[in-house]
LOTILO-782817 format. One record per residue (C-alpha): x, y, z; residue in three letters. Coordinates in steps of 0.001 Angstrom, whole numbers, padded with zeros to 6 digits, always signed. Each point is the difference from the previous one (the first is absolute). Example, Ala and Ser with C-alpha at 12.3 -4.5 7.8 and 13.67 -1.06 7.14 Angstrom:
% residues 2
+012300-004500+007800ALA +001370+003440-000660SER 
***
This chain:
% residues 779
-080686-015125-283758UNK +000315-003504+001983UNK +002882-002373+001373UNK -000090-003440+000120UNK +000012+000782+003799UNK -003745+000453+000899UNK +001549+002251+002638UNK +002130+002253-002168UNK -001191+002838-002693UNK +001479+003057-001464UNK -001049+003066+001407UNK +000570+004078-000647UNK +001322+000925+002841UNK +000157+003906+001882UNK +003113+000869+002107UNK -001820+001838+003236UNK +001454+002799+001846UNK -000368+000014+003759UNK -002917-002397-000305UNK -000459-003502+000280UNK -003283-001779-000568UNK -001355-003033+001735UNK -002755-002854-001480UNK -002878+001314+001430UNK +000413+003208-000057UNK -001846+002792-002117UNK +001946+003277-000108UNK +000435+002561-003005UNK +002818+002016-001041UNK +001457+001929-002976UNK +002035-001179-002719UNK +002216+002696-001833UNK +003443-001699-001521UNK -000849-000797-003789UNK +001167-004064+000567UNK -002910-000262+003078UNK -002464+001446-002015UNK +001158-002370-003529UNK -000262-002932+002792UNK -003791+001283+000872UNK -001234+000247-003597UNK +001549-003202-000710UNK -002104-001939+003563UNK -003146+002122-000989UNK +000100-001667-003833UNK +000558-003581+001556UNK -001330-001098+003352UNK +000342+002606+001885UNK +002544-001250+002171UNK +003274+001492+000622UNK +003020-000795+002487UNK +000997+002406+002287UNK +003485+000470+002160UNK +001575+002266+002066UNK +003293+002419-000938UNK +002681-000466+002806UNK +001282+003710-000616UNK -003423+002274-000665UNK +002214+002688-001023UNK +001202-001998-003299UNK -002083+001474-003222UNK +000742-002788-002393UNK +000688-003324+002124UNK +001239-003343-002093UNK +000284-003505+001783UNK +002365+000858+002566UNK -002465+002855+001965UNK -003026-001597+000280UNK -000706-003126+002172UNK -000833-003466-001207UNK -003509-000940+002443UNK -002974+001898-001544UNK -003785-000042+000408UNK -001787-001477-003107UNK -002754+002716-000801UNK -003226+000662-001615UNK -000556+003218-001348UNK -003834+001318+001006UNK -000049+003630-001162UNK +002335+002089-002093UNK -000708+003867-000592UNK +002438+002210-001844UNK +000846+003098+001462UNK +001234+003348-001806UNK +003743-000049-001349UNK +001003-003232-000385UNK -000811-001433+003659UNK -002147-003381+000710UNK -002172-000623+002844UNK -000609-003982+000345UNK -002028-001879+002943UNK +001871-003735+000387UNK -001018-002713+002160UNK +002514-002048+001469UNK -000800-003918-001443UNK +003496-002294+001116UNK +003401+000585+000692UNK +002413-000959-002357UNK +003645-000042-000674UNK +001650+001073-003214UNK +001753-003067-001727UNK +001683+002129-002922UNK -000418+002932-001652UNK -001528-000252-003775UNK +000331+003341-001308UNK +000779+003858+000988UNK -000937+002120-002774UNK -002766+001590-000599UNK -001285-001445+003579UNK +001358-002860+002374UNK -001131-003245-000781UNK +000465-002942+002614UNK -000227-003635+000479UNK -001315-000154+003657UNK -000986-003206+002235UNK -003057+000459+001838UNK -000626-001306+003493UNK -003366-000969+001414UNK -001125+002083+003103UNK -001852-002160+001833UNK +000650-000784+003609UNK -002200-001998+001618UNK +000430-000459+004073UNK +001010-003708+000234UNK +001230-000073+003611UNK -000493+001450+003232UNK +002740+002365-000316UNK -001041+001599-003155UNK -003037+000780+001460UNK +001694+001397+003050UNK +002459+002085-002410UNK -003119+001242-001491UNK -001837+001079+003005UNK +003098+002389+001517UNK +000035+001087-003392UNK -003198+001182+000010UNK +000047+000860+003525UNK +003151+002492-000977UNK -001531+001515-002673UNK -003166+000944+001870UNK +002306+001718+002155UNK +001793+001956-002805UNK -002819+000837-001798UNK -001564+001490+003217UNK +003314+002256+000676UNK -000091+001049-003876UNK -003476+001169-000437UNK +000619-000094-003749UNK -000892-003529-000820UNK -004280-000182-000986UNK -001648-002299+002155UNK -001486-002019-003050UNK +003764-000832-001045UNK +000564-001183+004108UNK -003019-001895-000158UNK +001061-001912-003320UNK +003585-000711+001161UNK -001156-001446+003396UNK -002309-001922-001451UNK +002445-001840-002202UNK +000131-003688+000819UNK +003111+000238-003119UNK +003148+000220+001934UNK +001672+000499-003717UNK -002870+003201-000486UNK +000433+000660+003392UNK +003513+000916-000071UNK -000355+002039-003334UNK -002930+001713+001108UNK +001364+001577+003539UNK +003676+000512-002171UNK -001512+002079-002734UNK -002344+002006+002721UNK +002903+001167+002306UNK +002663+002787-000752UNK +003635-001664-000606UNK +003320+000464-001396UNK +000516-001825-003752UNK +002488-002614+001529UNK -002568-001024+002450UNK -002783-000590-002720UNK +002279-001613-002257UNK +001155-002214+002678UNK -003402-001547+000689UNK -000972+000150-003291UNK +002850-002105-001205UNK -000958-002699+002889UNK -002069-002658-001541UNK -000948-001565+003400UNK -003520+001284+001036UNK +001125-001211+003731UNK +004001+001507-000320UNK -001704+002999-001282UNK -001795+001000+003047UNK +002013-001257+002146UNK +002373+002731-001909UNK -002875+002113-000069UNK -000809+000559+004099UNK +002947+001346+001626UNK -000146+002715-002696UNK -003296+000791+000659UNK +000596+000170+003854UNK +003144+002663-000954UNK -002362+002202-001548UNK -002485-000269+003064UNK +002903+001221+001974UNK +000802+002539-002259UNK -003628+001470-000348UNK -000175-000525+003813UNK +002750+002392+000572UNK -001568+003013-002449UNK -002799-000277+002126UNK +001986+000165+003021UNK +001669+003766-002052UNK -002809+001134-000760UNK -001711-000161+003214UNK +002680+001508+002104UNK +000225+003080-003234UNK -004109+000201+000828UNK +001094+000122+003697UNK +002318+002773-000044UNK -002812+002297-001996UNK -002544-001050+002457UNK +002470+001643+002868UNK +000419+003218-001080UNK -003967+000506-000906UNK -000175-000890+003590UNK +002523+002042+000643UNK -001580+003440-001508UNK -003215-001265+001513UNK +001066+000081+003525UNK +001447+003644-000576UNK -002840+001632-001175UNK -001877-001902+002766UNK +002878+001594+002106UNK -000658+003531-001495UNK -003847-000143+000641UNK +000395-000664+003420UNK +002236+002972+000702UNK -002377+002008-001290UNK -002875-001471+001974UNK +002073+001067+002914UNK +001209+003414-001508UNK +003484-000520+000992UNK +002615+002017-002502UNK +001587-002279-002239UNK +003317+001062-000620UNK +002199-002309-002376UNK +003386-000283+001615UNK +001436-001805-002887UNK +003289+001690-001321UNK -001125+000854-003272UNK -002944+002628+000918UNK +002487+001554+002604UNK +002747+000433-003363UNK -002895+002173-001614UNK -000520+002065+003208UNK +003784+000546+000522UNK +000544+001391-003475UNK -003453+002122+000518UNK +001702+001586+002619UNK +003438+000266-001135UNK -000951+002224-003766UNK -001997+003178-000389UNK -002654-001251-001762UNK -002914+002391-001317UNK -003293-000207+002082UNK -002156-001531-002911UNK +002283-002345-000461UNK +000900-001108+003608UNK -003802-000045+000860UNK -000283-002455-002714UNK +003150-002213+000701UNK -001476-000046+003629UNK -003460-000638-001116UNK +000943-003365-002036UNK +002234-000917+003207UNK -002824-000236+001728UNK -001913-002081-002271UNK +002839-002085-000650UNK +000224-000238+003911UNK -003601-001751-000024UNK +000881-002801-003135UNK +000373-003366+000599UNK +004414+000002-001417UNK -000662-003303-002234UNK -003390+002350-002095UNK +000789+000899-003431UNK -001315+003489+000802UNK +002894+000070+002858UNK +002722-000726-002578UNK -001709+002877-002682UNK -000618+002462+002739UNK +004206-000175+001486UNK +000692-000057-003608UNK -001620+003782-000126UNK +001403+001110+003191UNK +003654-000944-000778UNK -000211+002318-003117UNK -001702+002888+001841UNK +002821-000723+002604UNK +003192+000014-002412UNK -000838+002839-002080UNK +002356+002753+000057UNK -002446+002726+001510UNK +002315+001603+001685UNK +003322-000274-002054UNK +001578+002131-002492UNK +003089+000328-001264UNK +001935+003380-000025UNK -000038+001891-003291UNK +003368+001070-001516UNK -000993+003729-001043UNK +003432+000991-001872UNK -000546+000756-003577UNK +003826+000277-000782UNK +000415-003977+001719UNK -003277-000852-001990UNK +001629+001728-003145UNK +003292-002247+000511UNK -001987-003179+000559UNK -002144+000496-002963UNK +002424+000598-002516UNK +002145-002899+001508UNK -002578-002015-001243UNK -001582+000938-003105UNK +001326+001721-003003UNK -002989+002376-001508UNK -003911+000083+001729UNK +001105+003488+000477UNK -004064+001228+000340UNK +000086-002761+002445UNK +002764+001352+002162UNK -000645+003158-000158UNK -003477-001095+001494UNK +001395-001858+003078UNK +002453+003017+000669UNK -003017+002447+000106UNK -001829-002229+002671UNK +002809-000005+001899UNK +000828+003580+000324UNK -004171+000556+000565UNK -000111-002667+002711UNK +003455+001160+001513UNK -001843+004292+000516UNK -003290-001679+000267UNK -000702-003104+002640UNK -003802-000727-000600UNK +000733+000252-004583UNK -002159-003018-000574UNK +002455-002626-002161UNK -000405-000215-003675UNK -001892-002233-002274UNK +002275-000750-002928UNK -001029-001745-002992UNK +002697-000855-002593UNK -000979-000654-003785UNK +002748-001494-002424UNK +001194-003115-002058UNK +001189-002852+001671UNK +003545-000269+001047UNK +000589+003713+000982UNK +000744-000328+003376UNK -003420+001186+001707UNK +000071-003257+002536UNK +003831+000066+001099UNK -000336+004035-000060UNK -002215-000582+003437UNK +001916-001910+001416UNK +002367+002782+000073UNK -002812+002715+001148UNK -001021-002198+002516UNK +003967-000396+001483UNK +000659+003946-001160UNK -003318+001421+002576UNK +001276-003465+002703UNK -003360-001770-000480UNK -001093-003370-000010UNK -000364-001519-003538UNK -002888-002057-000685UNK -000796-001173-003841UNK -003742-001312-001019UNK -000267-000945-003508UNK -003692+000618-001374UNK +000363-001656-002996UNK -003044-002719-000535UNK -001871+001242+003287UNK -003489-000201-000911UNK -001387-000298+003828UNK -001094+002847+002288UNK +001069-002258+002793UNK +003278-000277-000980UNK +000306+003824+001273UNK -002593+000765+002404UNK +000161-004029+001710UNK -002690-002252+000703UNK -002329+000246+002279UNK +000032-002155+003143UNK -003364-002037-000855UNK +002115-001887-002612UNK +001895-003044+000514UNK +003711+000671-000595UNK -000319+004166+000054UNK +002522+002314+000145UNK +000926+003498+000339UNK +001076+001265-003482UNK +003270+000919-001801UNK -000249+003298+001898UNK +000169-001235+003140UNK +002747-002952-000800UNK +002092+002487-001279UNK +000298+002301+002855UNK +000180-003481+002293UNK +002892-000791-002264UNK +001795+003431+000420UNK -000505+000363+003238UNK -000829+003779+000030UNK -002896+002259-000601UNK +002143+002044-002319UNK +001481-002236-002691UNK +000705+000665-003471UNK -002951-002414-002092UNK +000331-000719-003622UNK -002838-000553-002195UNK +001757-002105-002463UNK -002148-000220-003223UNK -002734+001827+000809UNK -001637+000638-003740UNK +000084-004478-000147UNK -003092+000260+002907UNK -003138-001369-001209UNK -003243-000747+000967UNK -002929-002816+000548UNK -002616-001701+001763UNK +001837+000733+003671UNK +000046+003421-000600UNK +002635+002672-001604UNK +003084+000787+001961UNK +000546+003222-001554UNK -002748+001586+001782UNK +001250-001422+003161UNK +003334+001520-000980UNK -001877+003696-000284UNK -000188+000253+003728UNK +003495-001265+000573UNK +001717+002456-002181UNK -002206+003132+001011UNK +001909+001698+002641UNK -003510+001786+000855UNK -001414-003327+000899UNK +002627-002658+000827UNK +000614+001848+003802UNK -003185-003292+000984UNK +000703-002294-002232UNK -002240-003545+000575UNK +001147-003259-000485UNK -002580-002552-000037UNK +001766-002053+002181UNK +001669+002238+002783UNK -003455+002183+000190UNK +001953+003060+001869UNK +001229+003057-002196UNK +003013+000184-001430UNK +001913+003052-000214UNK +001858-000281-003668UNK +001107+003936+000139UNK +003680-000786+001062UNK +000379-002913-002708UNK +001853+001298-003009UNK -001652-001926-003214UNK +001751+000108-003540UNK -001376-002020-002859UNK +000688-000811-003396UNK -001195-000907-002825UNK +001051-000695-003923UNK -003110+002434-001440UNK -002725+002093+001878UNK -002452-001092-002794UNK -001248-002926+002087UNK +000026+002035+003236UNK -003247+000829+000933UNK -000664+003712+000092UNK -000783+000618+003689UNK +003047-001773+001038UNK +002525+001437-002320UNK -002089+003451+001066UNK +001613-000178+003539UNK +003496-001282-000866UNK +003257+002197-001175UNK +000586-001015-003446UNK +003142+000031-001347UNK +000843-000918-003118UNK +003403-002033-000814UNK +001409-000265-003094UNK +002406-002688-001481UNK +003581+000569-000295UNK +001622+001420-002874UNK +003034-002327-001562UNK +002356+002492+002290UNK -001345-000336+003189UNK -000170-003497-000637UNK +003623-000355-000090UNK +000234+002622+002655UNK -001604-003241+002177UNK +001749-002699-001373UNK +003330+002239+001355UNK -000706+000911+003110UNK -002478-003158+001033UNK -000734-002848-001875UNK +004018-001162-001491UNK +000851+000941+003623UNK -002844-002005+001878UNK +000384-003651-002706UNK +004007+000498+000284UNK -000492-000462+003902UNK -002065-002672-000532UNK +001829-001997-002250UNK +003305+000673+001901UNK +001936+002305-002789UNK +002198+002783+000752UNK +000568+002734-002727UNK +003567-001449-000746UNK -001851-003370-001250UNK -003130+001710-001478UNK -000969+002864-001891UNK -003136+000771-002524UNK +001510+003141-002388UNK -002461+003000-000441UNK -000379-000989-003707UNK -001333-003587+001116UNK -001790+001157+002462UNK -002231+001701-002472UNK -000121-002119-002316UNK -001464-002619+002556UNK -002618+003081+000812UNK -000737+000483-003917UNK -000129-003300-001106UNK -000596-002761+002893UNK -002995+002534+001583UNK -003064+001085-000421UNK -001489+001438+002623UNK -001198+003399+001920UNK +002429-001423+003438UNK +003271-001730+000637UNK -001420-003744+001188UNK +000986-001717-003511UNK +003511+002007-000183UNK +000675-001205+003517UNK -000547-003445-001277UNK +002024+000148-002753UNK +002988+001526+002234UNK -000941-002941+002367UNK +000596-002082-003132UNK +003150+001370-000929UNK +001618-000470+003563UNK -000837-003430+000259UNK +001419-000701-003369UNK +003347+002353+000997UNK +000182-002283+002961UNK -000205-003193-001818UNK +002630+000907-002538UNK +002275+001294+003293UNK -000645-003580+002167UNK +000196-002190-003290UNK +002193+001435-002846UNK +002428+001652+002716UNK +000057+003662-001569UNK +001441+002593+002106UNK -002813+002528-000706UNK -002871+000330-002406UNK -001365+003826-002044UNK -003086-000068-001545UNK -000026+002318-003075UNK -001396+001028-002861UNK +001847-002577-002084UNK -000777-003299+002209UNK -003730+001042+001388UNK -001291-002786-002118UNK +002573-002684+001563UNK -001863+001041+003481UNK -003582+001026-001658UNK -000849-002208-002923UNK -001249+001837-003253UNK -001945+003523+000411UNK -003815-000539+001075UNK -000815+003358-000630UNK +000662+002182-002585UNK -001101+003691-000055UNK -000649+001735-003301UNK +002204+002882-001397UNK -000473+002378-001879UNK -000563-000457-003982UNK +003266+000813-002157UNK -001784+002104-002476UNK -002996+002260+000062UNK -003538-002280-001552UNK -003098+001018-001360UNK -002850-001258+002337UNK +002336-001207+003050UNK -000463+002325+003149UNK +001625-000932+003607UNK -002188-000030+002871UNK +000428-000046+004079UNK -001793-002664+001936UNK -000116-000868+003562UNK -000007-003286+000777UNK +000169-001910+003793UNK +003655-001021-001060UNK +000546+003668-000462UNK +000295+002166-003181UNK +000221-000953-003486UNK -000222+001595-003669UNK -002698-001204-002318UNK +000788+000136-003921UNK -003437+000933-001692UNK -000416-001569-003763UNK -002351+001632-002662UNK -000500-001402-003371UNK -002478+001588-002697UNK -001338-001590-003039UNK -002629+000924-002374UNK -003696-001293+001284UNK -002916+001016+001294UNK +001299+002091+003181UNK +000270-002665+002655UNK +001519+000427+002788UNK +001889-003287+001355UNK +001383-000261+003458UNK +002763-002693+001350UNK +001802-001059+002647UNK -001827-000818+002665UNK -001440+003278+000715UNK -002287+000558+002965UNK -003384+002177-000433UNK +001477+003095+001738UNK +002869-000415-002534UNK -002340+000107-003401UNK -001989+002984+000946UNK +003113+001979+000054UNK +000539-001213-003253UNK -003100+000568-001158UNK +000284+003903+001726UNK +003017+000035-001944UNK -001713-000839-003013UNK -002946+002137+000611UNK +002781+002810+000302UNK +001458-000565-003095UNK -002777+000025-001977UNK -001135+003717+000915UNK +003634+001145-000222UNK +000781-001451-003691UNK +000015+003521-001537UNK +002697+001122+002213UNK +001932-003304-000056UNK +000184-000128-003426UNK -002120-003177-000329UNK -002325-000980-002564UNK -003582+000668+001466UNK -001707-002964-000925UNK +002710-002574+000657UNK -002407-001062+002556UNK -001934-001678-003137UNK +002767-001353-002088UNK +002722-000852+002566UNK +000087-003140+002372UNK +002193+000794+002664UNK +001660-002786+002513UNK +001423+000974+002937UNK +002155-002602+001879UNK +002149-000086+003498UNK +002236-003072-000071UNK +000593-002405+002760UNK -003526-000902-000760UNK -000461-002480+003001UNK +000340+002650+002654UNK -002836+001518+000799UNK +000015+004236-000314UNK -002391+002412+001058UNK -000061+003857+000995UNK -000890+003557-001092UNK +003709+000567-000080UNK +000534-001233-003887UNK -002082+002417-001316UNK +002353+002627-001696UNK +002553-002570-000644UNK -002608-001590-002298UNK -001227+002894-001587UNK +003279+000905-000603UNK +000921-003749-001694UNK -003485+000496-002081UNK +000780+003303-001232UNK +003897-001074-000989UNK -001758-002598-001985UNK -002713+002045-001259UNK +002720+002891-001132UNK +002930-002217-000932UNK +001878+001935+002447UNK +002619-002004+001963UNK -000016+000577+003897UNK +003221+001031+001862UNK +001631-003129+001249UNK +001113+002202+002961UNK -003302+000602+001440UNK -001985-002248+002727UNK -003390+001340+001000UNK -002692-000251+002467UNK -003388+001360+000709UNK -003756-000468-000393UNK -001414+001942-003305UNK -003910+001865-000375UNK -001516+000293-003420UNK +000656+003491+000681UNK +003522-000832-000111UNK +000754+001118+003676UNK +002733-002340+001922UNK -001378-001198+003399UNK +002202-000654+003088UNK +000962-003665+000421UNK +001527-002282+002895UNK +003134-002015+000580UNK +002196+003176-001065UNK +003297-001080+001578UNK -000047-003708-001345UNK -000809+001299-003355UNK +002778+002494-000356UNK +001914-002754+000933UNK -000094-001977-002070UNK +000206+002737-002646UNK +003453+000178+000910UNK +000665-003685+000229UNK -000894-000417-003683UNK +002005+002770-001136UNK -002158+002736-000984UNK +000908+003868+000359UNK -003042+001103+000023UNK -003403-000237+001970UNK -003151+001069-000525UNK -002446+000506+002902UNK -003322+002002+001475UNK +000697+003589+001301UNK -001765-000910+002539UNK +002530-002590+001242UNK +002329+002733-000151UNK -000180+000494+003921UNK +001291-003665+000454UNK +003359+000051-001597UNK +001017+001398+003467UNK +000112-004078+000793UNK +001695-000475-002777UNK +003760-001285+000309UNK +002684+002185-001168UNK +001549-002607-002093UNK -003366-000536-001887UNK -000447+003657-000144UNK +003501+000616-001387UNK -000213-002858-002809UNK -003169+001437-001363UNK -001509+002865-001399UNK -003553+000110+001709UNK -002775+001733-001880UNK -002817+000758+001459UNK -003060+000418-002299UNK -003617+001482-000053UNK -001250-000545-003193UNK +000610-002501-003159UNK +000861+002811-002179UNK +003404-000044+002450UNK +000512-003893-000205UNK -000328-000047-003642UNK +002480+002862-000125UNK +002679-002022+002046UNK -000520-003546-001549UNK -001070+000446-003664UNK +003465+000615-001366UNK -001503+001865-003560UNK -003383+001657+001784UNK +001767+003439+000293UNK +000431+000317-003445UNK -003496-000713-001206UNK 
***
């Protein structure tokens, strides 16, 4: 679209962000905002020309008239090439300058009425043509310092006889700051514009001058210290040409010798310390080697070879310091106390390798803490959960970059004695890949036969592990490789019953967040009812982490109420444990009200603890299937299949029809059907719910049971005993069915479990049904 002006036209036009294009100049770049690219489409459909200006602020996303200058370049548009996502790659040439006269339109692109200049500068004098020669003197000299410029684009702008190109060509070559380019673009004057043009060319010869000037003198410095480390191995040569002794006086090799001299070190190991001395002696101090090697011989150096600390052997102090401590972990005591009384009539009794299995939250970390301060040894804990590299315990060798000495080694560095007390935090979360398997590594460190010359990859001298005292724990031996758990002390810790749970709220957890938080008894108080009730129904677990929490919780609400409502004192109780607790999150079942057909109570042991299982049996007339729900695990539905298999050969004597197999679908069902159950121990509590059903005969609401069933109808032993029973009592049954052979347990058994229920201990089916069917004596 045309003016009357010959000089004027109507143009798209593309805001530019940090550049600025000259006539003359080809350069590409990429066009993203959605106006830019309307403005392309809209040149490429016409002809092809397009007016292009720079932003003053690049930052601005969506400029309008005010951000963008008024001086342009009038463009042709050579290539365009669409890129993926909505991006635009364009190649321009630079045709005329031109200066924006109005502004036509902003939507859906910019659309501009621009006056066009002509270019042309033609050398009309003989200052022009002296103007142009330093000109193109000055840019020689740039271009030469740059060394980025390609000598076909020096050759064409030297060869310009155009001041008006001239000036364009050397501004859109160089490297300068957007006011500078839009400066001399806006000039119209060929001979103003280079005379604008040469001093800033001469400020960037100074400038490139003086990076030179850097990064000779930076080339310098590296150039003197490789002469440097020539000159003293040239040094070292000739000393050995004339086989004098070269001893290095310099303070640091005299350090080692002084400390070699001052400890007792053992002969392997000073022979070696003195050995790398030597070679270290011989090293140029700037080598990379040097550095490595001093590394090595300050760690030989610093360990603790000959320092141990003096072992407390009184089992009555140990005994007071334990039970400070810890409420419960009585095996675990009882353990410690032993050693000590051995080690106290016998010097050389080798220390004990202790492994302790249990839930999480028990106490088996802080409990060593207390071992290690009860026997006066240093305490040093190592967490093995996610190790996967045998490096990580035996160290690195020396060959690598980076190496060394392992976990061993660092923590008997960090104690400071060759006799601390190390934990093995985690040690059944170990695993194993392409770097090897830690757990074998482990085998030697926990084999008191063996560990006496332990090897670290790193020191290379024995080791002698005999005097270290190592516990470890772990939540399950399962994952515990058999060799290692094969040289380790096992002992097995239970979770806390809903007594001695309180028992350790009492005496250490109220007592420890109440010293925290700044409360005094006469300000704060939790009532034994509340208490468990936070136990019953705010936690689920085997340990005391989450209760401590919640007490943590409760103080720092008791505090707020003190500090902001002014109250003189606040009592948690039964009645306001919600106000402090929010609604129950747990809810454990009770016993039934009434006696049902079909409806047995189970024991379970869960990670949280113990728990009672209701067991659901429907029958219905079919074709004898048997349906099993729940969420039931494999080990789970053989021992209701045993259960079923026993049933069948004992209808006669059960009174059940003997081909109900045929005519009767039966569904079994354990609710809660999103938690996952599985275990032998079901099995007579479903044969018992099965043959209710069967029989119509309603099973004691009194009676919890546990144990694994054969289709013999023999009860099997089963695990988690104490946790079971527990929870027996907890949901209010007064009776409680177990294995004979579990019989010899119920010596851990508390008294208050043992007193609140009638424990039966069973051999055979014919018993169970006996004590649960409430009609089966009669038949």
């Amino acid at each position: 679209m045309k003016n009357e002006n010959s000089n004027t036209n109507i143009y798209p036009m593309i805001p530019l962000r940090g550049i600025t294009v000259f006539p003359h100049m080809t350069i590409h770049f990429d066009v993203g905002r959605g106006k830019s690219v309307s403005a392309l489409e809209k040149a490429m459909a016409g002809d092809q020309l397009i007016f292009l200006v720079t932003q003053k602020d690049a930052v601005v996303e969506e400029p309008g008239m005010d951000d963008i200058y008024k001086t342009g370049t009038l463009s042709k548009i050579k290539q365009l090439l669409r890129l993926p996502g909505k991006t635009v790659r364009v190649l321009v040439e630079g045709i005329q300058r031109g200066e924006i006269i109005s502004y036509v339109s902003s939507e859906p692109y910019f659309e501009v009425e621009a006056l066009t200049f002509d270019n042309n500068g033609r050398i009309s004098g003989k200052r022009e043509e002296a103007l142009r020669r330093k000109a193109v003197e000055a840019f020689e000299s740039y271009a030469a310092l740059a060394g980025r410029i390609s000598p076909d684009t020096v050759f064409a702008i030297i060869t310009t006889e155009d001041t008006g190109k001239l000036s364009d060509m050397i501004a859109g070559s160089m490297t300068l700051k957007t006011d500078q380019r839009q400066e001399l673009l806006s000039e119209k004057d060929s001979v103003k514009r280079i005379a604008k043009l040469l001093p800033i060319i001469h400020n960037e010869i100074q400038i490139l001058e003086l990076e030179r000037d850097i990064s000779s003198k930076v080339k310098g410095q590296i150039d003197e210290m490789q002469k440097q480390y020539y000159l003293k191995e040239q040094l070292k040569i000739i000393r050995e040409e004339l086989g004098e002794d070269e001893v290095d006086s310099e303070d640091e090799i005299q350090e080692y010798y002084d400390q070699l001299d001052k400890r007792d070190y053992p002969v392997e190991v000073k022979d070696k310390i003195e050995k790398e001395i030597g070679r270290l002696v011989k090293m140029s101090p700037i080598s990379a080697e040097a550095s490595v090697l001093r590394t090595y011989i300050e760690w030989l150096i610093n360990m603790p070879w000959d320092k141990t600390t003096e072992e407390k052997l009184e089992p009555a102090q140990a005994r007071v310091i334990l039970e400070r401590d810890h409420y419960g972990l009585d095996k675990v005591k009882e353990r410690i106390i032993e050693y000590i009384a051995s080690r106290k009539m016998a010097k050389d009794f080798n220390s004990p390798i202790l492994c302790l299995v249990g839930p999480p939250g028990v106490g088996k970390t802080s409990i060593v803490k207390s071992i290690a301060e009860a026997v006066n040894r240093k305490y040093v804990r190592m967490s093995l959960g996610g190790v996967r590299d045998e490096a990580e315990i035996r160290g690195h060798r020396r060959t690598y970059v980076g190496s060394m000495p392992g976990r061993i080694v660092k923590a008997i560095s960090q104690a400071d004695s060759m006799n601390p007390l190390i934990l093995f935090d985690e040690i059944d979360k170990m695993s194993s890949d392409f770097r090897g398997d830690p757990a074998s590594a482990m085998l030697e460190v926990l084999d008191s036969e063996q560990n006496y010359s332990f090897r670290d990859h790193y020191l290379e001298v024995p080791l002698d592990l005999r005097q270290v005292m190592f516990i470890t724990t772990a939540n399950t031996a399962d994952t515990i490789p058999q060799p290692l758990l094969d040289r380790m002390e096992v002992i097995y810790i239970s979770g806390y019953t809903t007594e001695e749970k309180e028992n350790i709220a009492k005496k250490f957890l109220i007592p420890k967040q109440m010293k925290k938080h700044g409360l005094t008894n006469s300000r704060f108080g939790i009532s034994d009812s509340a208490l468990s009730g936070i136990i019953s129904n705010y936690t689920r677990e085997s340990g005391v982490r989450t209760l401590e929490r919640e007490i943590a919780s409760a103080c720092r609400k008791a505090v707020t109420r003190l500090v902001e409502d002014g109250v003189p004192s606040v009592k948690i109780t039964s009645r306001n444990i919600e106000d402090f607790f929010g609604p129950k999150k747990f809810a454990y079942e009770k016993a039934l009200e009434t006696d049902e057909i079909g409806i047995a109570r189970g024991l379970a042991w869960t990670p949280a603890g113990g728990d009672t299982l209701s067991i659901e049996v429907n029958t219905m007339p079919g074709s004898g299937k048997l349906e099993l729900t729940g969420r039931l695990g494999d080990v789970m539905k053989e021992s209701a299949k045993a259960a079923y298999g026993y049933i069948r050969s004992r209808t006669d004597k059960l009174g059940i029809d003997g081909d109900f197999y045929k005519s009767t679908d039966i569904h079994v069902h354990v609710p809660e059907g999103a938690v996952p159950k599985d275990g032998p121990s079901a099995g007579i509590t479903l044969a018992t719910a099965i043959i209710s059903a069967l029989t119509q005969m309603p099973v004691s609401k009194e009676v919890a049971m546990t144990g694994e069933i054969t289709l013999r109808g023999r009860v099997l032993p089963i695990g988690g005993l104490k946790e079971k029973l527990t929870a027996a009592r907890r949901a209010g049954m007064k009776k409680a069915i177990i294995p004979y052979a579990n019989k010899s347990e119920l010596v851990e058994i508390s008294e208050e479990v043992k007193n609140s229920l009638e424990i039966i201990p069973v051999k055979s089916m014919d018993e169970v049904l006996g004590i649960a069917l409430k009609q089966h004596k009669d038949k």
